[in-house]
One Martini backbone bead per residue (centre of mass of N, CA, C, O) as a GRO file, in nm:
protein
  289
    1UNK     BB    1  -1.806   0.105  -0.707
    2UNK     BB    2  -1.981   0.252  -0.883
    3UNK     BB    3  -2.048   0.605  -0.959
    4UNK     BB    4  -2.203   0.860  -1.109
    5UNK     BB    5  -2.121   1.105  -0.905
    6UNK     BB    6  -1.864   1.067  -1.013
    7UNK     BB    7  -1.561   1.281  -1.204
    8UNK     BB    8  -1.314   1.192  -1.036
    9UNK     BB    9  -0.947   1.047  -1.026
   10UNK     BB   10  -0.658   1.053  -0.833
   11UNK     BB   11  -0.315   1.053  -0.905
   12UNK     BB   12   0.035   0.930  -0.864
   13UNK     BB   13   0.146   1.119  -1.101
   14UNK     BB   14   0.162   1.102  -1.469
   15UNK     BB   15   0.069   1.135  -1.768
   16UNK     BB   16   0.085   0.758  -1.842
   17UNK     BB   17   0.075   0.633  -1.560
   18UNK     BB   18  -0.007   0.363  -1.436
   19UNK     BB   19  -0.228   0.486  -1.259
   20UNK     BB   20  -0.363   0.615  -1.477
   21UNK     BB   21  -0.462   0.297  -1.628
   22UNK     BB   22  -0.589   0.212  -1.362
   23UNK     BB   23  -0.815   0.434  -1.357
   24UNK     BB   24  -0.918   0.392  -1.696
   25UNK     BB   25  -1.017   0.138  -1.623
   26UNK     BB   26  -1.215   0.141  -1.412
   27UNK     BB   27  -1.329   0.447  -1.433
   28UNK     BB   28  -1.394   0.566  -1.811
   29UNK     BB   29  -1.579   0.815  -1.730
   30UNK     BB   30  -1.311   0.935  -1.566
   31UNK     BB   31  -1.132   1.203  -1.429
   32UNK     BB   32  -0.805   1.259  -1.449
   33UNK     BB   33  -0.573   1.293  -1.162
   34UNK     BB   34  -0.245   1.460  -1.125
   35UNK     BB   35  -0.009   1.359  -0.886
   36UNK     BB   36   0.312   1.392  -0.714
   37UNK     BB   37   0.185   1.246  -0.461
   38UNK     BB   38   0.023   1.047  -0.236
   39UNK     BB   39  -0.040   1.294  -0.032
   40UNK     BB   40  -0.215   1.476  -0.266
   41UNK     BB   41  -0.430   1.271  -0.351
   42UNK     BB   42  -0.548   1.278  -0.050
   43UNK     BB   43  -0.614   1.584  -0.065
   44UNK     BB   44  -0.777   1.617  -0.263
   45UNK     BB   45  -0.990   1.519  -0.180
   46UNK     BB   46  -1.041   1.606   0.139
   47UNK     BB   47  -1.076   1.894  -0.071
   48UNK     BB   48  -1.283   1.819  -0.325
   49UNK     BB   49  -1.121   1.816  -0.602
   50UNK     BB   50  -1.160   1.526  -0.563
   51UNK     BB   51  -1.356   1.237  -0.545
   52UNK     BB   52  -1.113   1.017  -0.596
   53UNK     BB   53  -0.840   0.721  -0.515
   54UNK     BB   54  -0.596   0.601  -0.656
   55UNK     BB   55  -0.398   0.336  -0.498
   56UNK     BB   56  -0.062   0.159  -0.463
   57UNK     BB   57   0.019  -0.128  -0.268
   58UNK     BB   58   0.084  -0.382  -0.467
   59UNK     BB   59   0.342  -0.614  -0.589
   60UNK     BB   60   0.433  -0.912  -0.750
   61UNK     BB   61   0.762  -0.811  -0.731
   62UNK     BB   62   0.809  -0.550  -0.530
   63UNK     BB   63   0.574  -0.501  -0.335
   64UNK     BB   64   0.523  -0.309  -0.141
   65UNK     BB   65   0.421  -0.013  -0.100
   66UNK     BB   66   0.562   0.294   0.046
   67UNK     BB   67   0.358   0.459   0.298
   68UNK     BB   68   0.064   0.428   0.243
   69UNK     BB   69  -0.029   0.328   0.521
   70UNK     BB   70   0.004   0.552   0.680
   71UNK     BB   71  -0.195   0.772   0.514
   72UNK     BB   72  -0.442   0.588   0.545
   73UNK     BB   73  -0.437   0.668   0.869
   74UNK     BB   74  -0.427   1.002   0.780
   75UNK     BB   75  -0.595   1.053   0.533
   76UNK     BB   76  -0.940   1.068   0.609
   77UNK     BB   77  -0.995   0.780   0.434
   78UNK     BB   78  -1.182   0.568   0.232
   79UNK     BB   79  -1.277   0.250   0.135
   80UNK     BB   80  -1.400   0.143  -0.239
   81UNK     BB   81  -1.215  -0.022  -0.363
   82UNK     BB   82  -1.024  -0.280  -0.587
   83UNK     BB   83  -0.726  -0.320  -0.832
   84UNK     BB   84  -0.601  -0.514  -1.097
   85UNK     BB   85  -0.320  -0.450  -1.255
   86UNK     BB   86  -0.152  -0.524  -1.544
   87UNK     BB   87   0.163  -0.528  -1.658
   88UNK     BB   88   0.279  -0.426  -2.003
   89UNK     BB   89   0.563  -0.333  -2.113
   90UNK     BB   90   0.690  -0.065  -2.320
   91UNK     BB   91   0.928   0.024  -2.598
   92UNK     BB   92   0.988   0.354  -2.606
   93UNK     BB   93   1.014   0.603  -2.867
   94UNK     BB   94   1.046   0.737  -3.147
   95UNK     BB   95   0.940   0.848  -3.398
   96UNK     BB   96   1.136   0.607  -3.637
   97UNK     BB   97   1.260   0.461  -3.448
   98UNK     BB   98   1.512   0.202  -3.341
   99UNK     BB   99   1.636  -0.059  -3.178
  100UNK     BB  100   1.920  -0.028  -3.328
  101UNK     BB  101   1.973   0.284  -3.181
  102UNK     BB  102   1.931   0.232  -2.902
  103UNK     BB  103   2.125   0.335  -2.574
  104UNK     BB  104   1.890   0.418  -2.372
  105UNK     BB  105   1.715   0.428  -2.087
  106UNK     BB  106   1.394   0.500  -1.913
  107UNK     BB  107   1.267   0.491  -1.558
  108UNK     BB  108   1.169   0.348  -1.325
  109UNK     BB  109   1.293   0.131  -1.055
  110UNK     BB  110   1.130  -0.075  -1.113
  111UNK     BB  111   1.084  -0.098  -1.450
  112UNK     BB  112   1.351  -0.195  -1.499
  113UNK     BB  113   1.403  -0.503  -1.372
  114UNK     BB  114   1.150  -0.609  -1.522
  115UNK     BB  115   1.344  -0.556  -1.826
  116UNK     BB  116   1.644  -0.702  -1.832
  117UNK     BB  117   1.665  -0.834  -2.093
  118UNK     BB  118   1.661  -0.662  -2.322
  119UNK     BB  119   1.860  -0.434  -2.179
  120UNK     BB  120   2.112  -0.662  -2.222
  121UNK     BB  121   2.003  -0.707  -2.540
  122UNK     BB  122   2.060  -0.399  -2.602
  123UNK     BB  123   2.269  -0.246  -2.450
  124UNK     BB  124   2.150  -0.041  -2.188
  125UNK     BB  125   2.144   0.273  -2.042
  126UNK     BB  126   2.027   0.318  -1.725
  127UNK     BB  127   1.745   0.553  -1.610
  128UNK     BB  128   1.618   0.674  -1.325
  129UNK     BB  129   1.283   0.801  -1.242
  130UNK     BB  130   1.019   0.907  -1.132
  131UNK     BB  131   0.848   0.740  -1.391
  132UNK     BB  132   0.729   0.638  -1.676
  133UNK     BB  133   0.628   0.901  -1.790
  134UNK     BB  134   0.853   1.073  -1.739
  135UNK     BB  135   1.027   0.924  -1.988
  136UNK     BB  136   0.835   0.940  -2.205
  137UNK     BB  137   0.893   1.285  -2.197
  138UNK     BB  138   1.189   1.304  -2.220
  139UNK     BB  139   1.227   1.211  -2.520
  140UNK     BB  140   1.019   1.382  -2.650
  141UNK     BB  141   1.173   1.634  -2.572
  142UNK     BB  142   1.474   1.577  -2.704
  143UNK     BB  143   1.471   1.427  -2.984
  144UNK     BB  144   1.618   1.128  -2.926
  145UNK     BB  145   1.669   0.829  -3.097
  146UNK     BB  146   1.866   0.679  -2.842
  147UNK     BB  147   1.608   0.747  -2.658
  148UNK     BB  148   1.392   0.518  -2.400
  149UNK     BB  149   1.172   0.376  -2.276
  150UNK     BB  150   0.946   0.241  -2.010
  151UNK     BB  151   0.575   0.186  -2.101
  152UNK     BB  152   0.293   0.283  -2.205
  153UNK     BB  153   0.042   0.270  -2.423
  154UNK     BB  154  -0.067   0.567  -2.299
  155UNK     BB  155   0.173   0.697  -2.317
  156UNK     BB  156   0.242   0.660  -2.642
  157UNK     BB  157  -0.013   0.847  -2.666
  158UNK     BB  158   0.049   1.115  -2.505
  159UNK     BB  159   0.311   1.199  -2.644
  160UNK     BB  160   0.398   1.038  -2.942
  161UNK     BB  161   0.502   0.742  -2.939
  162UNK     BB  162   0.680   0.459  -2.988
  163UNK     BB  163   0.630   0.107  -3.052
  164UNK     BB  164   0.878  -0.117  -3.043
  165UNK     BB  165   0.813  -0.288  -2.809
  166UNK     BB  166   0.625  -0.555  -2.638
  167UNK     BB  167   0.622  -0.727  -2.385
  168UNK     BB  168   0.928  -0.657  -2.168
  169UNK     BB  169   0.914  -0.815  -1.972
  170UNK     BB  170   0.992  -1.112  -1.727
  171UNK     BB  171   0.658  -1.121  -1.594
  172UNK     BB  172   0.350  -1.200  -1.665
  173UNK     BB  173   0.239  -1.135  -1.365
  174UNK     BB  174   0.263  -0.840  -1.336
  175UNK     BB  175   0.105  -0.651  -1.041
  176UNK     BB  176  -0.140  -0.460  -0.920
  177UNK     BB  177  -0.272  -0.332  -0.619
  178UNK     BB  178  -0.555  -0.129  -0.596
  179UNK     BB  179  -0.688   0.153  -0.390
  180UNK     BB  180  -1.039   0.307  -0.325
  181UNK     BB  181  -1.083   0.664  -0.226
  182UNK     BB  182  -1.296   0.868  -0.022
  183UNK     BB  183  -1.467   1.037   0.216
  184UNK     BB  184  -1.706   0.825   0.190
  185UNK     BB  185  -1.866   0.531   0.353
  186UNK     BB  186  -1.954   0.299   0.118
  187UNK     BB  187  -2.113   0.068   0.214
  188UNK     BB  188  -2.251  -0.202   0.076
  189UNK     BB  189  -2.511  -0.390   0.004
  190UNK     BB  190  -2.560  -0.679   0.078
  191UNK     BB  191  -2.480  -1.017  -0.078
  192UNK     BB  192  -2.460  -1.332  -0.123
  193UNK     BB  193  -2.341  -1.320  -0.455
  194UNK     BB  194  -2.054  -1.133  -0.278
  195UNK     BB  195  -1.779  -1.045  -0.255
  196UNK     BB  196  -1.594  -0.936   0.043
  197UNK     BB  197  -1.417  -0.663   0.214
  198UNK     BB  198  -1.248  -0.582   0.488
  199UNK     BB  199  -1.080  -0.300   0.668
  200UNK     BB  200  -0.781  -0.239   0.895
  201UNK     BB  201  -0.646  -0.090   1.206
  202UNK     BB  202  -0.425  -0.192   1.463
  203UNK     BB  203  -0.357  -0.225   1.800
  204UNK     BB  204  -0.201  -0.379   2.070
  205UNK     BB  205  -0.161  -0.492   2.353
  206UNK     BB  206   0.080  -0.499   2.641
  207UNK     BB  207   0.022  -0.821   2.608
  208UNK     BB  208   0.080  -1.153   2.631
  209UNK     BB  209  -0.038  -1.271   2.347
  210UNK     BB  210  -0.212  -1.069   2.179
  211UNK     BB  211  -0.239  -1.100   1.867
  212UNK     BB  212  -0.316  -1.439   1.915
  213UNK     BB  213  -0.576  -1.327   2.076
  214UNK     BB  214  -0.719  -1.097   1.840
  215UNK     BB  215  -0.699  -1.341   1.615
  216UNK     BB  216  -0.875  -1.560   1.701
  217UNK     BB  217  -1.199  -1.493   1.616
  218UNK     BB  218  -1.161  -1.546   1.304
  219UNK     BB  219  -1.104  -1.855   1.338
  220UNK     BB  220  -1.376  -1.892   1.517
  221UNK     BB  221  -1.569  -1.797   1.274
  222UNK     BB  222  -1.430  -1.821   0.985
  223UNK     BB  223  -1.222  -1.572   0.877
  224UNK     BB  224  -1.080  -1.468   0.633
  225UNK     BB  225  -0.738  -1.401   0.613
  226UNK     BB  226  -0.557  -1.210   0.320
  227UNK     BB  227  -0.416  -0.988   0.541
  228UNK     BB  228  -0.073  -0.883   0.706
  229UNK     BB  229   0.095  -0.609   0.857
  230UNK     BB  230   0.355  -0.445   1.008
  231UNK     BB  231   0.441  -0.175   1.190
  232UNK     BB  232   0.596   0.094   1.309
  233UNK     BB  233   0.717   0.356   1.469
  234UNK     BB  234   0.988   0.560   1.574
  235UNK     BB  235   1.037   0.330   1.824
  236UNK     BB  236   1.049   0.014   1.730
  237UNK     BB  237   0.692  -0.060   1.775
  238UNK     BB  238   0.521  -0.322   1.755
  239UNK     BB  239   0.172  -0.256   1.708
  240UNK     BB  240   0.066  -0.192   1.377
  241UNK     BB  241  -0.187  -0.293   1.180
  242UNK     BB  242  -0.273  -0.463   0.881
  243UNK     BB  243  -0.623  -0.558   0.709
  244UNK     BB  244  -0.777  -0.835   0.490
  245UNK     BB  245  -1.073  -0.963   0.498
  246UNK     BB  246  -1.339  -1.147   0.484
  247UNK     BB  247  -1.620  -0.958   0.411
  248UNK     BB  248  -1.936  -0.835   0.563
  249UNK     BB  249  -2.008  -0.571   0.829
  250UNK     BB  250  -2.315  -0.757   0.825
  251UNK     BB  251  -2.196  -1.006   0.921
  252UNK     BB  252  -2.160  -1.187   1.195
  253UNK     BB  253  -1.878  -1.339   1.192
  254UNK     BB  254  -1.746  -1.050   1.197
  255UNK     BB  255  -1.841  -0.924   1.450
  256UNK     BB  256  -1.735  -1.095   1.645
  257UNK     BB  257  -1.446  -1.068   1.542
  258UNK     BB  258  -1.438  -0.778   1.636
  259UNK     BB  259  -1.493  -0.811   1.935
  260UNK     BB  260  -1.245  -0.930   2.006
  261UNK     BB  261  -1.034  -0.732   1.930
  262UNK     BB  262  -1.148  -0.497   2.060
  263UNK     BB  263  -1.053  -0.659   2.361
  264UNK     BB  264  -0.706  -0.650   2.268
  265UNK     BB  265  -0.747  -0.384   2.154
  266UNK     BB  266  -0.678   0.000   2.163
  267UNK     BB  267  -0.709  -0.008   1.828
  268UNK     BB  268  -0.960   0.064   1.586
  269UNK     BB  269  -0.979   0.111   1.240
  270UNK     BB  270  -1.186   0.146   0.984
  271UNK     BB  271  -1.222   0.166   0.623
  272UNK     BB  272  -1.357  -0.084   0.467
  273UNK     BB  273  -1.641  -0.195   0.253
  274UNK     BB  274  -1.579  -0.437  -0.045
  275UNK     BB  275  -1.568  -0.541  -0.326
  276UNK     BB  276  -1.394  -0.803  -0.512
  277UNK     BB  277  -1.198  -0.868  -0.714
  278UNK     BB  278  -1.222  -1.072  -0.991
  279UNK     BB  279  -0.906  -1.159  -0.981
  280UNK     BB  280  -0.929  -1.369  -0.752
  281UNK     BB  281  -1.126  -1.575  -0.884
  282UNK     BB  282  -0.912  -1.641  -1.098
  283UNK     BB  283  -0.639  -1.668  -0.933
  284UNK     BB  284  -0.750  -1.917  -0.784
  285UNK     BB  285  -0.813  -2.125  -1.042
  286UNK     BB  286  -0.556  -2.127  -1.138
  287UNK     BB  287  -0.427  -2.281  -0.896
  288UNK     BB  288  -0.608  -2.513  -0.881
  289UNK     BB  289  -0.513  -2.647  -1.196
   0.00000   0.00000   0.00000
């Protein structure tokens, strides 16, 4: 998933939001760059200002993020790996403030219900803002000690604020699955000895049971489907599909199976093969004990 050759790698929000800081867990070597909109994020790349985009498809929590996938379809960017950042909310302050001085608390509108024990535990008034960072820079700009963010320890490095309480969430569990897009459709070379995904998106045809008529090939194949999500258009036609299957684009069993798509669907667009995260084979572990 690494190259020497990126530089930079652009994300969604303000200095010291999660995804900048799932930018510099998996990336450390690269330059991140903050942008206002996740539809930005993919303009950096696409006209060469970033080399790679990080952005956040789902929550174990929240669940999907919105919009992501049109974009996706829109982008003209491929996916080139994915990370999985576990997120770890920390209640900041003002450097010198303490826990019973504060009265309101800023932050995302995920992260605030993420939250709930703690907010309710020290009565405080929620408002939600556009990021957690962008919280976190508000309290430091106002200088007032009564007033709290809910944010990354990255954030309060960044703002200069204190972590007045860590690991503030209600579930341990909390995590994002984040995807790396690039200009340049970079399928790593196989290894029999790595686990990889392979994306796409499809529509189907206007036919009975083409759905499970398309999605057949993958069955009869042994193809893992990891993921499955359907879309509508502007007329409520559920017509595509977004997909991640386990394997890699020179498989045979994966290549019989999109043979099979292709002649049920009227369109497939390929996204792009990647290795999978580590986090995939711990939290299967986990489950299996």
């Amino acid at each position: 998933m690494k190259d020497r050759k990126y530089k930079t790698i652009a994300f969604q929000g303000m200095a010291g939001a999660y995804s900048d800081l799932a930018c510099r867990k998996a990336y450390p070597e690269l330059e991140t760059v903050p942008c206002v909109s996740f539809d930005a994020a993919f303009r950096v790349v696409r006209e060469g200002v970033a080399d790679l985009a990080m952005i956040p498809v789902d929550n174990t929590l929240a669940g999907r993020v919105a919009d992501v996938h049109y974009l996706i379809l829109n982008g003209e960017l491929y996916i080139i790996g994915e990370h999985f950042q576990l997120i770890r909310h920390c209640l900041l302050g003002l450097p010198g403030a303490k826990l019973e001085e504060l009265t309101d608390v800023h932050s995302h509108v995920h992260a605030i219900p993420q939250c709930k024990k703690i907010i309710e535990d020290l009565h405080l008034d929620r408002h939600v803002v556009a990021d957690t960072a962008k919280g976190a820079s508000d309290i430091k700009i106002w200088g007032d000690k009564t007033q709290g963010a809910i944010g990354s320890e990255l954030a309060a490095d960044i703002y200069g604020l204190e972590i007045l309480k860590k690991d503030v969430q209600d579930a341990a569990h909390n995590t994002t699955r984040f995807l790396i897009f690039s200009r340049e459709n970079h399928a790593p070379e196989f290894k029999k000895s790595t686990k990889y995904l392979t994306s796409f998106i499809f529509e189907v045809r206007n036919i009975p049971a083409a759905l499970y008529k398309a999605l057949g090939g993958f069955a009869t194949n042994g193809v893992q489907m990891v993921k499955l999500e359907s879309y509508v258009d502007k007329h409520f036609n559920v017509a595509r599909f977004y997909a991640d299957v386990e394997g890699h684009i020179d498989e045979r069993s994966l290549q019989l199976a999109l043979e099979e798509l292709h002649f049920f669907a009227k369109q497939v667009v390929m996204l792009g093969t990647y290795p999978a995260h580590d986090f995939r084979s711990s939290a299967k572990n986990q489950a299996a004990a």
